[in-house]
LOKE-25759 format. One record per residue (C-alpha): x, y, z; residue in one letter. Coordinates in pm, 1 decimal, always signed. Each point is the difference from the previous one (the first is absolute). Layout:
+----------+----------+----------+------+
:        u :        v :        w : code :
+----------+----------+----------+------+
:        X :        Y :        Z :    A :
...
+----------+----------+----------+------+
This chain:
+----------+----------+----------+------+
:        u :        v :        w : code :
+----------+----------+----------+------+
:     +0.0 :     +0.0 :     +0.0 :    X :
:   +154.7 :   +339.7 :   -114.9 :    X :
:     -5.6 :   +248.3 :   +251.4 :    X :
:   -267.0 :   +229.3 :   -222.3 :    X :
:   -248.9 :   -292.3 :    +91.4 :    X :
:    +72.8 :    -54.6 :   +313.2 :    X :
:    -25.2 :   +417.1 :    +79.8 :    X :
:   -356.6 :    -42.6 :   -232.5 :    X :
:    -93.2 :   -320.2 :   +194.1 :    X :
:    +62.1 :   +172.4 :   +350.2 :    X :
:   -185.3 :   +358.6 :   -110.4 :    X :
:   -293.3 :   -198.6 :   -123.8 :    X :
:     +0.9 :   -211.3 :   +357.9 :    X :
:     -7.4 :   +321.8 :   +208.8 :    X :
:   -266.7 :   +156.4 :   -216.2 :    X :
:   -229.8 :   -330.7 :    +21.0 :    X :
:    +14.4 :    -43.6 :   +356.8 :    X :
:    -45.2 :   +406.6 :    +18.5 :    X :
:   -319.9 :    -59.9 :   -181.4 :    X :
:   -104.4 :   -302.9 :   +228.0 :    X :
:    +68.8 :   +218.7 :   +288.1 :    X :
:   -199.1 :   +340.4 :   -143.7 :    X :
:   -295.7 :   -252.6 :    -84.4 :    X :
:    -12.0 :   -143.0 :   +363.4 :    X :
:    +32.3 :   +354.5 :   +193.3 :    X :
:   -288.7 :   +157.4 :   -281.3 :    X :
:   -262.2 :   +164.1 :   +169.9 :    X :
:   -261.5 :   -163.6 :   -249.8 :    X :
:   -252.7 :   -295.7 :    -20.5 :    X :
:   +139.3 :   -345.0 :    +30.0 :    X :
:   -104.9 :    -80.5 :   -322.7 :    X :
:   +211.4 :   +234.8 :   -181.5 :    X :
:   +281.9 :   -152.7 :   +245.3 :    X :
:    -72.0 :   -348.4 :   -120.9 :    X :
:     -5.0 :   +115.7 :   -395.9 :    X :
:   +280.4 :   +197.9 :    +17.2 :    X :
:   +225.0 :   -288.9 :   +202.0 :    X :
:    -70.7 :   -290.8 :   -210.3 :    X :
:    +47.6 :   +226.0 :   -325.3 :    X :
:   +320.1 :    +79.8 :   +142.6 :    X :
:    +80.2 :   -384.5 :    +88.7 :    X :
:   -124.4 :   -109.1 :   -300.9 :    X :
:   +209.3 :   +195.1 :   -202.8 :    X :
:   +252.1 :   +106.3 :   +116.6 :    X :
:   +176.0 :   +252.1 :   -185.6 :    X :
:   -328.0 :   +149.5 :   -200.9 :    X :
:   -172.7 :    -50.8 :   +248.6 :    X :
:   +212.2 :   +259.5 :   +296.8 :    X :
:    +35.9 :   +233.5 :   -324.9 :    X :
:   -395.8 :    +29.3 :    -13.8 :    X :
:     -1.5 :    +27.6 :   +339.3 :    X :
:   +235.5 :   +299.1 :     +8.2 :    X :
:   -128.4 :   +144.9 :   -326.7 :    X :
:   -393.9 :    -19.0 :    +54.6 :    X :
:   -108.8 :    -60.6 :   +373.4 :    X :
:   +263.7 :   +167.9 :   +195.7 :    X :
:     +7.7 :   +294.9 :   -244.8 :    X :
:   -351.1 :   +120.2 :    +51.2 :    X :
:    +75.2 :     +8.5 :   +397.7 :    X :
:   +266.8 :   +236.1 :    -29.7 :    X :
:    -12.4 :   +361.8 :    +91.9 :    X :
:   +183.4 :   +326.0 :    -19.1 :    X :
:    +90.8 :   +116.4 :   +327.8 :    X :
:   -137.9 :   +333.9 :    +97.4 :    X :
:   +245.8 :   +229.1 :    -43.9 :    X :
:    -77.3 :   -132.7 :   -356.3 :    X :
:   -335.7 :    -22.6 :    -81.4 :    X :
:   -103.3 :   +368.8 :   -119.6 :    X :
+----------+----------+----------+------+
């Protein structure tokens, strides 16, 4: 394993269990929980890219200072 994979391998790892993590502590239904967990177990590497790109980006906010 080349040590580009291996630096791919471990920032895809952090990211995934990032996702896992943001999923668990989400302060929504457990449903949405449940889909968004098994789509990111079921695939893997689409699957925390959807996450980041469509779920988590509709739950984030300017901060204050910024919103005018």
């Amino acid at each position: 394993m080349s040590l580009l994979n291996l630096a791919f391998y471990i920032l895809w790892l952090v990211l995934f269990v990032w996702a896992l993590l943001d999923i668990i502590g989400a302060n929504k239904s457990m449903g949405w929980k449940v889909i968004w967990g098994l789509v990111c177990l079921a695939f893997p590497v689409a699957g925390t890219i959807l996450y980041y790109l469509v779920a988590r980006q509709k739950d984030m906010h300017l901060p204050q200072d910024f919103q005018k």
